[in-house]
ROMARKOL-717001 format. One record per residue (C-alpha): x, y, z. Coordinates in Angstrom, 3 decimals, padded with zeros to 6 digits. Last residue first. Layout:
N
+----------+----------+----------+
|        u |        v |        w |
+----------+----------+----------+
|        X |        Y |        Z |
...
+----------+----------+----------+
This chain:
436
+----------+----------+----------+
|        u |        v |        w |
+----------+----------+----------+
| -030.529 |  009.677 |  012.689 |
| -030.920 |  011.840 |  009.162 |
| -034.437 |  011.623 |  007.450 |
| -035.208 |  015.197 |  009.282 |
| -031.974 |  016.906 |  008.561 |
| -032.550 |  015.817 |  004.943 |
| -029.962 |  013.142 |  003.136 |
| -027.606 |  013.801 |  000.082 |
| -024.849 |  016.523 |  001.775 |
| -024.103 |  014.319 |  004.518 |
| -024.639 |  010.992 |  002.476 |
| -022.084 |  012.255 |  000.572 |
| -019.413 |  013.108 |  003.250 |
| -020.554 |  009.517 |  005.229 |
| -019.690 |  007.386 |  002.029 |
| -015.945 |  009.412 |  001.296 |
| -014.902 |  008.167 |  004.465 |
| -014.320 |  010.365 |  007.138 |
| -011.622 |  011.361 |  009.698 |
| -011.388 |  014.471 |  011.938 |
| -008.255 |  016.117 |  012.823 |
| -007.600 |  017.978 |  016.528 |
| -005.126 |  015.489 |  017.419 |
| -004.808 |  013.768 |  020.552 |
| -002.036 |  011.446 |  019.303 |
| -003.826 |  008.119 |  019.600 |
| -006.783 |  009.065 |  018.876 |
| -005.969 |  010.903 |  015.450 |
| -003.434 |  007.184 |  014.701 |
| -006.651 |  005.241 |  015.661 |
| -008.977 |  006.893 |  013.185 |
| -006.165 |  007.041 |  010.586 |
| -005.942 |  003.594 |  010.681 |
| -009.713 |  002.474 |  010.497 |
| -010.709 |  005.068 |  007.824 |
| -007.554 |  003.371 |  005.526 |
| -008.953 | -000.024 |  005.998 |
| -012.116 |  001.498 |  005.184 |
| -011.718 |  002.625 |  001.713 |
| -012.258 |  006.081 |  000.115 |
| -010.525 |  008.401 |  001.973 |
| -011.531 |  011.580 |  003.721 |
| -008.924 |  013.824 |  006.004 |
| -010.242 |  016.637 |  008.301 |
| -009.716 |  020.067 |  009.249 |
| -006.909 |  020.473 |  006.213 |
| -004.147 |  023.171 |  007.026 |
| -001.724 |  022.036 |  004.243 |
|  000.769 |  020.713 |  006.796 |
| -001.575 |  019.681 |  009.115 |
| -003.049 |  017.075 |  006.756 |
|  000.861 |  015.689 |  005.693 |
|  001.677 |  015.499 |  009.202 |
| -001.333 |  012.886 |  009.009 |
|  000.275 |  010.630 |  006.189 |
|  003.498 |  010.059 |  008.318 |
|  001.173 |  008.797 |  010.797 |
| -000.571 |  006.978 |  009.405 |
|  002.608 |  005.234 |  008.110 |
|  004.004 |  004.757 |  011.518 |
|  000.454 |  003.174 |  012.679 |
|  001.324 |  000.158 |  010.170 |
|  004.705 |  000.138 |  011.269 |
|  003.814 | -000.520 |  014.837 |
|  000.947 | -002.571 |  013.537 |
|  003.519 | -005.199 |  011.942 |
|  002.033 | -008.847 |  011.560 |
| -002.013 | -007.641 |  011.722 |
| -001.561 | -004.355 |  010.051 |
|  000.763 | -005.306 |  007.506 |
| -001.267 | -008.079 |  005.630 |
| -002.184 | -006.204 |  002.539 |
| -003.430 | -003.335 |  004.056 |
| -003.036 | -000.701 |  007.007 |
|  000.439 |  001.212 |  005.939 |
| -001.501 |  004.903 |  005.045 |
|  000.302 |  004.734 |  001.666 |
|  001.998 |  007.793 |  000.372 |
|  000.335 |  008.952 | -002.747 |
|  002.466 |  009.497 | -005.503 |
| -000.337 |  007.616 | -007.861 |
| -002.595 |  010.500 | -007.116 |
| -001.384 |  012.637 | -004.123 |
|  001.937 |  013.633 | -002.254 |
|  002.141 |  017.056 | -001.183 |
| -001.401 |  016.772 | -000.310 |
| -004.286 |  018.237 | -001.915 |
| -007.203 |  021.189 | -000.837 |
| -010.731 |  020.462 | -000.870 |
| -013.308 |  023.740 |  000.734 |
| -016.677 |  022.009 |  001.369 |
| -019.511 |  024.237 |  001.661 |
| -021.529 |  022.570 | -000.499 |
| -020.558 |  019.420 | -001.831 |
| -019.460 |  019.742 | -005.678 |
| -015.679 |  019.622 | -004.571 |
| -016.536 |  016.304 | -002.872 |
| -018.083 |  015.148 | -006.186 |
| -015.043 |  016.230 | -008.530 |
| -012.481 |  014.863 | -006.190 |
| -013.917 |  011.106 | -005.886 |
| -014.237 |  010.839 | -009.931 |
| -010.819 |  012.689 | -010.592 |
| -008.465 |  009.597 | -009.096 |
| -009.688 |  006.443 | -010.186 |
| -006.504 |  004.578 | -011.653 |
| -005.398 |  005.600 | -015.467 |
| -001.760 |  006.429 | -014.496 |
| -001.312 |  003.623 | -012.531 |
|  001.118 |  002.066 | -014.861 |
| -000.140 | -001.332 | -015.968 |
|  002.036 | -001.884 | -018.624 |
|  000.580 | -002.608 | -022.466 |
|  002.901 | -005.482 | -023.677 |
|  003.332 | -006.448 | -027.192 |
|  003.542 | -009.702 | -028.781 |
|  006.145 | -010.112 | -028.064 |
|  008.457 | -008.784 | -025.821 |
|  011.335 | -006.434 | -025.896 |
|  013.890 | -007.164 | -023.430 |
|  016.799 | -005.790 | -024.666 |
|  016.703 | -008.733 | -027.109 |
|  013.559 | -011.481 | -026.936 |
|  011.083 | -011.785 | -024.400 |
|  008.009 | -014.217 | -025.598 |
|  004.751 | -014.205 | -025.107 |
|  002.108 | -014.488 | -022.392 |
| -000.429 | -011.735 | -021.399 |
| -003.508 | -011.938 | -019.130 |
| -005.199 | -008.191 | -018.983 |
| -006.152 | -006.977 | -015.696 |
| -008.124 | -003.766 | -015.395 |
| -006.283 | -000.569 | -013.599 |
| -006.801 | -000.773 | -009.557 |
| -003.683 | -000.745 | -008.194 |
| -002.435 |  002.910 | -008.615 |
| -005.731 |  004.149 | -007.358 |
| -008.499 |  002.503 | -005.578 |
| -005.664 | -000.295 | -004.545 |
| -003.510 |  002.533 | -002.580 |
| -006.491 |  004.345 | -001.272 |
| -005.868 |  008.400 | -002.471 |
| -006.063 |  010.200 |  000.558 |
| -008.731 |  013.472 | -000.066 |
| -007.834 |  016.849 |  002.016 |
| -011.158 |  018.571 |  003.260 |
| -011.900 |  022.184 |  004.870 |
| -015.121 |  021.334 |  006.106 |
| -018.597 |  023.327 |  006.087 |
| -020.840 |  020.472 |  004.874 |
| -023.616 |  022.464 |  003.218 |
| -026.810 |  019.931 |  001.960 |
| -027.508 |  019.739 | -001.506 |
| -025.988 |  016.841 | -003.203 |
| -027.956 |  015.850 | -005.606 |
| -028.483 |  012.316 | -007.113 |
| -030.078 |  011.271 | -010.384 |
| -028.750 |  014.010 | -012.836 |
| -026.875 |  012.347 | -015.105 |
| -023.245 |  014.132 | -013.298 |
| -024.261 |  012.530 | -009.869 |
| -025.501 |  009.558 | -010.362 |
| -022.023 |  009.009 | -012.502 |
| -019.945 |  010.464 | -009.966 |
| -021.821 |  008.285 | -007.123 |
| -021.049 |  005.391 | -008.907 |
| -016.969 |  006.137 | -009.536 |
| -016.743 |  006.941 | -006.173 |
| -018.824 |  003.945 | -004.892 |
| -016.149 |  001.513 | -006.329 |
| -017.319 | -000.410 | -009.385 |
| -017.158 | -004.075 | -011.213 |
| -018.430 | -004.977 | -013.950 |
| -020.400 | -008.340 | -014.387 |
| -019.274 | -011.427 | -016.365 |
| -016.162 | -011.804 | -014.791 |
| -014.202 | -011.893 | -018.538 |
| -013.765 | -007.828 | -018.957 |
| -011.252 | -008.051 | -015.619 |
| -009.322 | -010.947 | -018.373 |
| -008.417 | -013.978 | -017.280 |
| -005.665 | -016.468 | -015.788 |
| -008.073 | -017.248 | -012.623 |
| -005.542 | -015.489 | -010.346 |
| -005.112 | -012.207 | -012.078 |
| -008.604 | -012.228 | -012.592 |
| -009.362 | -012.446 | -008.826 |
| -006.709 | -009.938 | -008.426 |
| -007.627 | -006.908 | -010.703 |
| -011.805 | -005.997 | -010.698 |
| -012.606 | -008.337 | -007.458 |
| -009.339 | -007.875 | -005.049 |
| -009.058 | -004.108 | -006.220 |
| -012.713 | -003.222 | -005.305 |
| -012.303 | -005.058 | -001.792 |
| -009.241 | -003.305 | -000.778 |
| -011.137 | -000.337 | -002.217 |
| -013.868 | -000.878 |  000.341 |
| -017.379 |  000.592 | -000.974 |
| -018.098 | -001.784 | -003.450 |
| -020.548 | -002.538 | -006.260 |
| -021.353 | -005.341 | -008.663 |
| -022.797 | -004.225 | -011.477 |
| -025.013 | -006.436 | -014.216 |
| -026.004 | -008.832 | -011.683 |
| -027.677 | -011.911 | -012.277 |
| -027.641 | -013.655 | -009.079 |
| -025.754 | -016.617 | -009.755 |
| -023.374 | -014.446 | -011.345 |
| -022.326 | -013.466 | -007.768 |
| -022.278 | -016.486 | -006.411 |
| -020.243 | -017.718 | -009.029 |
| -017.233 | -014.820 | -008.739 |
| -017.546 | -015.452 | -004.846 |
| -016.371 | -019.317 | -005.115 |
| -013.953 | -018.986 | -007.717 |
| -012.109 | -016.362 | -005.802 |
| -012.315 | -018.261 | -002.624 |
| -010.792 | -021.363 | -004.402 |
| -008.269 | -018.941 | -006.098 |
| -007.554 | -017.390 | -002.723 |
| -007.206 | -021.111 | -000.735 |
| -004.597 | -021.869 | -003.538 |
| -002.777 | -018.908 | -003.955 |
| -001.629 | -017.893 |  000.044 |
|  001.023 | -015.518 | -000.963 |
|  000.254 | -013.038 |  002.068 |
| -001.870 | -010.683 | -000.048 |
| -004.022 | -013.431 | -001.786 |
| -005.247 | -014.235 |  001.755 |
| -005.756 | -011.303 |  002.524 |
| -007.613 | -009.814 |  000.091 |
| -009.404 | -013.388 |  000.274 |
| -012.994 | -011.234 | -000.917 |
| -014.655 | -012.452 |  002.340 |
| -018.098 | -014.278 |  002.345 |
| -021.481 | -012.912 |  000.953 |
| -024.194 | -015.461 |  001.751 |
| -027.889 | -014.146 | -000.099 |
| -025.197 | -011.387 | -001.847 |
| -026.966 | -008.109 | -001.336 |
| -029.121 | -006.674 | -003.799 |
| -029.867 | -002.925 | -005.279 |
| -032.531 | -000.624 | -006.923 |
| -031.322 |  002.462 | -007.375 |
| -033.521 |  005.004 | -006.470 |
| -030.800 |  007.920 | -005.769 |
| -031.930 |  008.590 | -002.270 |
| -031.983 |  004.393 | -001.899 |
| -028.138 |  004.464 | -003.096 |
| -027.017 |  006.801 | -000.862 |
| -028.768 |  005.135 |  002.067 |
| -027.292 |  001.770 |  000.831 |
| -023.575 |  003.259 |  000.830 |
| -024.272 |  005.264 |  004.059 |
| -025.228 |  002.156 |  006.186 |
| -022.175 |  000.574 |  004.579 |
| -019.717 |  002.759 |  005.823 |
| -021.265 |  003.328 |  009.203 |
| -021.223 | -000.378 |  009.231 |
| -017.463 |  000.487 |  010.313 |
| -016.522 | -003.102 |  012.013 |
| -018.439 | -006.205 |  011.690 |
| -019.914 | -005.066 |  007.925 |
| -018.010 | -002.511 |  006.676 |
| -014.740 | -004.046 |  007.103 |
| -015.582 | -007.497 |  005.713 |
| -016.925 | -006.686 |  002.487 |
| -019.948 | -005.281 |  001.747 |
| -020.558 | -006.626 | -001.698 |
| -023.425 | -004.446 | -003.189 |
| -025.332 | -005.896 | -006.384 |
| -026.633 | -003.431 | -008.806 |
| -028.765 | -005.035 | -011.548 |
| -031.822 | -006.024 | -009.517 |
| -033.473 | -009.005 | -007.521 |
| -034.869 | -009.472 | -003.788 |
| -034.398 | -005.260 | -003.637 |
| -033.562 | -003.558 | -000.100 |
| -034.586 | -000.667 |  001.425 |
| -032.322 |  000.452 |  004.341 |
| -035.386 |  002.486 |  006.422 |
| -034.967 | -000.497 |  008.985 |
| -031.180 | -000.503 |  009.539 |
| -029.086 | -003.227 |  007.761 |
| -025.313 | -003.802 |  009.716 |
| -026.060 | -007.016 |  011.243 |
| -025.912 | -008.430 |  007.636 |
| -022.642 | -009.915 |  008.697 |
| -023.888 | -011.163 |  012.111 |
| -024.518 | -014.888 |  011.016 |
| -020.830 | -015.309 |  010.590 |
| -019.828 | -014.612 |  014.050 |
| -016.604 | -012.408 |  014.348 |
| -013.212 | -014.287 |  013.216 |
| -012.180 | -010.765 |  012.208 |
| -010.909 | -011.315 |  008.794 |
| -014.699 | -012.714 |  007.856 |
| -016.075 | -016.750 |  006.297 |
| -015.917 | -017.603 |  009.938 |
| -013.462 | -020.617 |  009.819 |
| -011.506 | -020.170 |  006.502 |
| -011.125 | -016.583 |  007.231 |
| -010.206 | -016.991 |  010.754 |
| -007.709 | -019.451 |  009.760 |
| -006.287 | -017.073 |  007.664 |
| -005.685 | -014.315 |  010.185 |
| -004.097 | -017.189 |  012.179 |
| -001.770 | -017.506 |  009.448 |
| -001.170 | -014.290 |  009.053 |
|  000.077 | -013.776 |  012.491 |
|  001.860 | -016.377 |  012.318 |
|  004.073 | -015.608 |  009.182 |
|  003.233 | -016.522 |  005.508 |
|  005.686 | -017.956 |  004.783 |
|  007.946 | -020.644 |  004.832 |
|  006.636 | -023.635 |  003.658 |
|  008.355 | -023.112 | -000.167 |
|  004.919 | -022.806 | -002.023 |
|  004.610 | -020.127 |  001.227 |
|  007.742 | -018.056 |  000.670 |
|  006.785 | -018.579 | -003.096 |
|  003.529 | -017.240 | -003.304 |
|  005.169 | -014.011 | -001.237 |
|  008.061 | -013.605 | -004.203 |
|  005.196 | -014.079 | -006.663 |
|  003.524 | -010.819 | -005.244 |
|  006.900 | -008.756 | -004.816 |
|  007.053 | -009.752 | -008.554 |
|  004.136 | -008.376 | -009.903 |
|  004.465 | -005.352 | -008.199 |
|  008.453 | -004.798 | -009.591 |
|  006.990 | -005.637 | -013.256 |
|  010.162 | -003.771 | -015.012 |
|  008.952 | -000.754 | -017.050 |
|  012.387 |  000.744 | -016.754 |
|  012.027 |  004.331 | -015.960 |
|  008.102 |  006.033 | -015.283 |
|  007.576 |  002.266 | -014.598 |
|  009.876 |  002.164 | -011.971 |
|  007.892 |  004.612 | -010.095 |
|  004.664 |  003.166 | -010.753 |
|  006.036 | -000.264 | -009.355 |
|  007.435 |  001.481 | -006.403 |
|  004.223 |  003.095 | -005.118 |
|  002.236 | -000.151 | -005.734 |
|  001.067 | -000.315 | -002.353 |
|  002.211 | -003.801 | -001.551 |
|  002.436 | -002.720 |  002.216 |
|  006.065 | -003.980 |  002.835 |
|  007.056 | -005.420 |  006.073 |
|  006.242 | -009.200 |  004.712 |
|  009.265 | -009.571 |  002.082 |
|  011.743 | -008.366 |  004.496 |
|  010.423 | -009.523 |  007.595 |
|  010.582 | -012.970 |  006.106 |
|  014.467 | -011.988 |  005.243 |
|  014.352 | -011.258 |  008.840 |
|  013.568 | -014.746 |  009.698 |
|  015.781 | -016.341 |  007.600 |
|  015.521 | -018.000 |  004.232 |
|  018.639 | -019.234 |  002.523 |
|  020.598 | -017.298 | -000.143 |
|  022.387 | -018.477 | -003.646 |
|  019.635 | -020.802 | -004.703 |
|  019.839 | -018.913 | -007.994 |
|  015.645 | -017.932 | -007.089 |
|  016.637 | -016.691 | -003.797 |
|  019.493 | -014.475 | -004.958 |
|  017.229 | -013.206 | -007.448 |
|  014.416 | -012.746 | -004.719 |
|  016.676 | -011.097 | -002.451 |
|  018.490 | -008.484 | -005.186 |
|  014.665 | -007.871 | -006.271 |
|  013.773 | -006.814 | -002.257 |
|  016.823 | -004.329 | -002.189 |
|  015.567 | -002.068 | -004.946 |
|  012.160 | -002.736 | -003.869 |
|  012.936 | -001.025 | -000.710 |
|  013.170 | -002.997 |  002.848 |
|  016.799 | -004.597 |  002.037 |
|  018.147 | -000.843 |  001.332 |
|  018.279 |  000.148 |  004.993 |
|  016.059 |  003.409 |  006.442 |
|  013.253 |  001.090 |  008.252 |
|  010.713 |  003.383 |  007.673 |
|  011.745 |  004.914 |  004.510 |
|  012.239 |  002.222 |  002.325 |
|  008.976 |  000.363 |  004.153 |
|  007.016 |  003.479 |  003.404 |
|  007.975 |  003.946 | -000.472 |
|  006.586 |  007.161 | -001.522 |
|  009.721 |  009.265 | -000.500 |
|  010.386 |  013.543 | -001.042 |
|  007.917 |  014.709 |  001.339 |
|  009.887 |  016.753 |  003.486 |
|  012.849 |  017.087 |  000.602 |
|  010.604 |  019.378 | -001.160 |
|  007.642 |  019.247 | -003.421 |
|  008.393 |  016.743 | -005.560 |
|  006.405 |  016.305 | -008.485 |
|  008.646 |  017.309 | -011.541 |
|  011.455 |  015.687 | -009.072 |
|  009.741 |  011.792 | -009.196 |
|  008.772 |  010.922 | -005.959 |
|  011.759 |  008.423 | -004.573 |
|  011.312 |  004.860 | -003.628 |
|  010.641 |  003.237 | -006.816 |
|  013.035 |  005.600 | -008.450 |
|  015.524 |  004.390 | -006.402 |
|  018.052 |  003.715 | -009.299 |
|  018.741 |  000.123 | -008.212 |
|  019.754 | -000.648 | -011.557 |
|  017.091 | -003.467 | -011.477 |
|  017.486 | -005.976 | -014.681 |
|  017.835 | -009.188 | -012.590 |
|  014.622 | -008.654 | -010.906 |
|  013.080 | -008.039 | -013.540 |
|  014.723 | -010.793 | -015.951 |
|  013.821 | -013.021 | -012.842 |
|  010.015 | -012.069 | -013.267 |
|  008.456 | -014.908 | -015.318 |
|  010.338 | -017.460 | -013.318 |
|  008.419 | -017.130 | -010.183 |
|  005.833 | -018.784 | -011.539 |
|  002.388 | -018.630 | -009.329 |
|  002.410 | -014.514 | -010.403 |
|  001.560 | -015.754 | -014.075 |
|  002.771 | -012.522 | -016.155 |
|  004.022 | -014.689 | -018.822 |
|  007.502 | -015.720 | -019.633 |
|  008.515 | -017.152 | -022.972 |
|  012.499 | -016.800 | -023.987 |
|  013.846 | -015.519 | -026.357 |
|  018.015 | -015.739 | -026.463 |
|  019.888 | -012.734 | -025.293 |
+----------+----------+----------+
């Protein structure tokens, strides 16, 4: 084949038609590799694929669509919309395919979305009114912009000016301030001095999600000022969502490098490690629990650094200059093991499917608000999982994924508890007597 120069630009759908063209519709995107699998129970990491049970829904399926899409050789339809919208984005099948082909099948699910909507087709209405929500009240929920600090407690101490800056993000601050009550409480028992965004607005997870470029660049741009405004060496999250929207998309977007922001980025895991293993935080309080820990989709797989790359692909598809792939091997998986497993009492045990085989609990990237059946189908897939290696309680990492499970437990009377990883440390961290 002739070269060619493609880039990993997500706006072009161009870049990705030799992967989508180069798909031998293997499966490996949908099935856990055999050296991992435990059995045929837990044999898929692909929930749309195994949801909905027809080829269409797995990536396999989706890069036969967006070929025939980009050759002008198929129309859009509503359940082609379905098609490219029913999927969580977890990266599941991208670090499948990577163990094979390499082919960018993420990268291109992602451009397939920004074209539905360059094309006025997507997103669908209940994204769009998501959207307008954002836009509107700065927050997913359309809740009162002056109430996103409504979270703070009095003994929260607060610093006008210092290195850590915490971005809430929308989810801990209208709806699980639980989340980021314990993130400031953790970091005032460690005595780190940290600041809040003077007017923190959403992250555009979302937005970016659903295909909507444009208003998530602007967004992007936006927040990544504000936050250098302040100073800040570290900007911190608790919401993995969040974490992989600042440290991978935003750069993705802007056309630079995660090392180019200006400040690094860090999920609370990775934080609390480090306090942790340098002395400055202790966790010394018993939590009697028999744990299992859900890998978060973008804390994991999703979140390695971004690295712009353009070049040219020349015979066999071999590019050049050469390509590192983003292969979710080197996401954040030991930090948030090795402090629950220093807790006290607590007893961790794994899933079947863990690391970058988790299977996705089915709440982000837009599939909660347009398909919430299928959403709560995932959770609930992950929650057999629990029983199945006797855990008392499941602990994740990101609040989307507290939120699900929380209403999947509820829904089905089950005896399981739910945490996030925030509330387990401050557990252990905190005296009886400063607890309330």
């Amino acid at each position: 084949m002739p070269e060619e120069k493609v880039s990993l630009d997500v706006t072009k759908i161009e870049n990705f038609v030799f992967d989508m063209s180069r798909c031998v519709k293997c499966k490996g995107c949908t099935w856990v590799d055999h050296i991992y699998m435990p059995g045929v129970k837990y044999s898929t990491r692909c929930p749309s694929a195994t949801r909905y049970l027809f080829d269409s829904y797995g990536a396999y399926g989706k890069m036969r669509i967006g070929l025939a899409l980009v050759e002008n050789r198929l129309d859009y339809s509503k359940e082609l919309l379905k098609i490219l919208y029913a999927c969580t984005l977890c990266g599941a099948c991208d670090v499948g395919c990577k163990r094979n082909l390499d082919l960018e099948i993420e990268l291109t699910l992602e451009a397939l979305r920004i074209k539905a909507v360059k094309d006025g087709q997507g997103p669908l209405p209940e994204h769009k009114k998501t959207a307008r929500k954002i836009m509107k009240n700065h927050n997913c929920f359309g809740s009162p912009h002056e109430n996103r600090q409504k979270w703070l407690t009095e003994e929260i101490k607060l610093s006008p000016k210092a290195d850590v800056l915490y971005f809430v993000g929308c989810s801990a601050s209208y709806r699980h301030p639980e989340i980021a009550q314990a993130t400031a409480r953790i970091l005032n028992a460690s005595r780190t001095p940290f600041m809040l965004l003077p007017d923190e607005w959403c992250c555009g997870n979302i937005l970016y999600s659903v295909g909507m470029i444009d208003e998530a660049r602007e967004l992007a741009q936006r927040n990544i000022d504000a936050v250098q405004k302040t100073g800040a060496n570290t900007l911190l999250t608790s919401c993995a969502e969040g974490y992989r929207m600042w440290k991978v998309d935003y750069p993705k977007i802007l056309n630079i490098s995660t090392a180019d922001l200006g400040f690094k980025v860090v999920h609370l895991v990775e934080y609390v490690d480090e306090l942790i293993k340098k002395g400055a935080l202790k966790l010394a309080n018993r939590v009697d629990l028999r744990l299992t820990y859900h890998d978060p989709c973008s804390l994991s797989r999703l979140s390695e650094p971004w690295v712009p790359w353009a070049g040219e692909r020349g015979l066999w598809g071999v590019v050049n200059p050469p390509l590192e792939r983003r292969r979710g091997t080197h996401g954040i998986y030991q930090p948030p093991r090795d402090v629950l497993n220093s807790i006290p009492g607590v007893e961790l045990v794994e899933m079947p499917r863990m690391r970058e085989n988790a299977f996705c609990c089915g709440a982000g990237r837009g599939t909660k608000e347009a398909f919430p059946d299928f959403a709560s189908w995932a959770a609930e897939q992950r929650l057999i999982e629990v029983k199945e290696v006797g855990a008392e309680a499941i602990v994740s990492a990101c609040p989307w994924c507290k939120n699900n499970f929380a209403k999947s437990i509820s829904k089905n009377g089950a005896s399981l508890k739910g945490f996030d990883f925030s509330e387990l440390v401050l557990a252990s961290v905190e005296s009886k007597g400063s607890r309330r």
